[in-house]
Each structure stands twice: as C-alpha cells, then as structure tokens.
VEXKOL-816320 format. One record per residue (C-alpha): x, y negated, z; residue in one letter; residue number from 1. Coordinates in steps of 0.25 Angstrom, whole numbers. Layout:
px | py | pz | res | n
X | Y | Z | A | NUM
...
This chain:
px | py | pz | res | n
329 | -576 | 190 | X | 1
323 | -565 | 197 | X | 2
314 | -560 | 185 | X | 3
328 | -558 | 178 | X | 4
335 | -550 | 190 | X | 5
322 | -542 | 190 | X | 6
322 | -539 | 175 | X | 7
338 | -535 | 177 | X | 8
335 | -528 | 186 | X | 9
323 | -519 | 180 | X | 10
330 | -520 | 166 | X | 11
342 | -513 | 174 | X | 12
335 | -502 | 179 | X | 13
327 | -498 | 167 | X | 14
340 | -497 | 160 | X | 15
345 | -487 | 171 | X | 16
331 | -481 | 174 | X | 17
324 | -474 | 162 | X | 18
310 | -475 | 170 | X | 19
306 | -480 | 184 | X | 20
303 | -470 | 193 | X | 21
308 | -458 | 186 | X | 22
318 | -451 | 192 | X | 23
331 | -451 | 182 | X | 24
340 | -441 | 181 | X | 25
357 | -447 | 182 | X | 26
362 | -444 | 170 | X | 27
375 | -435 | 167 | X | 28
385 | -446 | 162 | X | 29
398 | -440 | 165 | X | 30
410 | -432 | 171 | X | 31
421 | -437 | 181 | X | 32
434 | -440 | 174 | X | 33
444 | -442 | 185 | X | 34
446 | -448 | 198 | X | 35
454 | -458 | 203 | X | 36
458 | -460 | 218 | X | 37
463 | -475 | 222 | X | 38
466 | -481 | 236 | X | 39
455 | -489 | 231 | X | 40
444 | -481 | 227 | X | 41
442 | -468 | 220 | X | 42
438 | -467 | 206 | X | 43
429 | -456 | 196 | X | 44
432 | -457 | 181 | X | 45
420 | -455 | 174 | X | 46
420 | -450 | 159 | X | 47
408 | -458 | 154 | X | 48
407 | -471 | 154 | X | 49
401 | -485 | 148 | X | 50
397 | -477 | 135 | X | 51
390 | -467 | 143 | X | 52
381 | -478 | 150 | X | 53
390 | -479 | 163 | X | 54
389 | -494 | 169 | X | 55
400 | -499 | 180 | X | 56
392 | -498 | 193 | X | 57
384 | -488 | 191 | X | 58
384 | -476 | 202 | X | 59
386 | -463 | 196 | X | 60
384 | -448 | 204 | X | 61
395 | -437 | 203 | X | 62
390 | -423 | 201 | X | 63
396 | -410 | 202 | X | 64
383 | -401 | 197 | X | 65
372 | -406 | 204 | X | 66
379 | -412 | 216 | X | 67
382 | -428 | 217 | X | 68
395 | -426 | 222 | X | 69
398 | -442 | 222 | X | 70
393 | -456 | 218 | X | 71
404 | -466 | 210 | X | 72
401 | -481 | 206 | X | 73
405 | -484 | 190 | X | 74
417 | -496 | 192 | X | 75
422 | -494 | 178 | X | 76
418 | -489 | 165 | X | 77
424 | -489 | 150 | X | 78
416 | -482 | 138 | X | 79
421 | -469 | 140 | X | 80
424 | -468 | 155 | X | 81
421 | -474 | 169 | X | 82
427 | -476 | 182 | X | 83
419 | -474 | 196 | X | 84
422 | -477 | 210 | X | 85
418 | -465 | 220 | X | 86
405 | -472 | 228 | X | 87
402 | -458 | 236 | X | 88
406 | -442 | 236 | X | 89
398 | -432 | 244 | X | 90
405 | -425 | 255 | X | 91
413 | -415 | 252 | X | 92
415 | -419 | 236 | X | 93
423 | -425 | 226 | X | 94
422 | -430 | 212 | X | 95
429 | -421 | 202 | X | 96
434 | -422 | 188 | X | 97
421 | -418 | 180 | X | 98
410 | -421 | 190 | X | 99
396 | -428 | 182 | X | 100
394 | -442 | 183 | X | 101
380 | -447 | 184 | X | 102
373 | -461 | 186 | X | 103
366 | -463 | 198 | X | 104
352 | -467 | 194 | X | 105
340 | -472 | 202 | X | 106
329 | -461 | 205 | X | 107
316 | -468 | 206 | X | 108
C-alpha cells in the first residue's frame, strides 16, 4: 500500500515537474475574463481552461506585468473556460479584466 501512494505521489510530481531540482518557470496560460462577486465568495473567470491543461484545484498566480497581484484556487473548469475562487490579493490590488493567469509551480 505504501509503495502505491509513494509511486502516486512521484508519478504526480513528474507529471507537473519537468525535472527535479531545476527551477521551472509558470507558464502563461491565460487572461481574466470577468469577475463575479457573491455574498458567498468572489469569483475570476478565467479564458483557458481543461483544453489548455488547467485542472480543478490547482493554485494559479495573477499578474499584472511582472507583479503577483493575487492567488485564486481553480473550483470549476469547461474545455474553453474556468472558474476560480480568490485565495489572496496584495494590499492595495485588485484583479482586473485582462490580468495573466499563471500556474503556481513548485521551485526546487
């Protein structure tokens, strides 16, 4: 049983890690459609989604040129576009209409 998690859990990793220890670079997947504001929680529309390799639950970095503006957590994707729950915005920001998306990845 454990030998199985283990291989899941390296199996899982080589999928999102290209190599160990080298440092990868997030990739640009995509731009900020809209945003939806609930009493529950606020939402990012996202224009990429299952086609372009987004998965639910993966954490995603918004930009605005070279600054993380934001984090958002993938809850909902179709092939064409997603849906994200805002996770955290820097002081001072807001997410905007346009704004790159980009998966979090591990730097080793």
């Amino acid at each position: 049983m454990a030998f199985r998690l283990i291989s899941f859990i390296l199996l899982s990793c080589s999928a999102v890690l290209p190599t160990f220890g080298a440092t990868a670079v997030a990739p640009r997947l995509g731009n900020v459609a809209a945003i939806h504001s609930s009493r529950l929680a606020d939402l990012v529309i996202i224009r990429q989604g299952y086609n372009s390799g987004l998965r639910q639950g993966m954490v995603c970095s918004v930009k605005r040129g070279r600054a993380e503006i934001a984090e958002v957590l993938l809850v909902g994707l179709r092939p064409d576009t997603s849906a994200a729950v805002i996770l955290l915005v820097s002081p001072n920001q807001s997410i905007r209409v346009d704004d790159l998306i980009a998966v979090k990845i591990l730097k080793t």
